[in-house]
C-alpha positions in Angstrom: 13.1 -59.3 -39.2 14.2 -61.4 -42.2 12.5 -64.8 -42.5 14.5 -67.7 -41.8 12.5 -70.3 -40.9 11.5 -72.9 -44.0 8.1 -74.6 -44.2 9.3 -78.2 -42.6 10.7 -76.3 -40.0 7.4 -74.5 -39.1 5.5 -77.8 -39.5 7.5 -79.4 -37.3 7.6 -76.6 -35.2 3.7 -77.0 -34.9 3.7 -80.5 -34.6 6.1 -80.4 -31.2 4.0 -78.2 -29.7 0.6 -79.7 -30.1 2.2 -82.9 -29.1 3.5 -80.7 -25.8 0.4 -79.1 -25.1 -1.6 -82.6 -25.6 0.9 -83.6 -22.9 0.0 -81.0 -20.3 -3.6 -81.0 -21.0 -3.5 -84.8 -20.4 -2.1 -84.7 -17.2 0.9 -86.3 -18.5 3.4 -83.4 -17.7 2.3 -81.5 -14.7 4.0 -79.0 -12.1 6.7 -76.9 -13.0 8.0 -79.1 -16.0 4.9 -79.0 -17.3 4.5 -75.6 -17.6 8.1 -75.4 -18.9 6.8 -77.7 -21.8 3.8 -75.4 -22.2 5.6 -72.1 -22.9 8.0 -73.8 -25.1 5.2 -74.8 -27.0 3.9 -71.2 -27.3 7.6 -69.8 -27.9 7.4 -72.8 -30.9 3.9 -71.7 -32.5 4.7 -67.7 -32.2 8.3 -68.4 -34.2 6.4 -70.5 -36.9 3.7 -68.0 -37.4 6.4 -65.0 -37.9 8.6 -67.0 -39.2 11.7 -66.1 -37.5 14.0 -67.5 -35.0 16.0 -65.6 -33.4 18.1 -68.3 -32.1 18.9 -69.2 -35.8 20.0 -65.9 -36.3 22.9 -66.5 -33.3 24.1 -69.5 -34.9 23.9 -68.5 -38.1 21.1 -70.8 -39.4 18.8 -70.6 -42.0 16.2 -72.8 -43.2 14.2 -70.7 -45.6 14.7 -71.5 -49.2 16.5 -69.3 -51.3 14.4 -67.1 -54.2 
């Protein structure tokens, strides 16, 4: 897998899904949209710590900088 997944992306990335998971644990989002929110947030934190997307790769994004 070739990264291609920048550093604000992966921040952000993180961000979203601490802000989803603080939403579920709250009681804010519960039932069957909360879970959805959950495992988005999971999906969201395992792409930022590999660094790959592979929805990027579909569209033919990239946000890793260049060497």
């Amino acid at each position: 897998m070739k990264k291609n997944m920048g550093n604000l992306d992966k921040i952000i990335r993180i961000i979203v899904a601490i802000a989803f998971a603080g939403l579920y644990f709250g009681g804010i989002l519960t039932g069957t949209m909360g879970i959805v929110f959950l495992v988005l947030g999971a999906v969201f934190v395992l792409t930022s710590l590999v660094s790959f997307c592979p929805l990027y790769t579909l569209v033919g994004l990239n946000t890793c900088p260049r060497k």
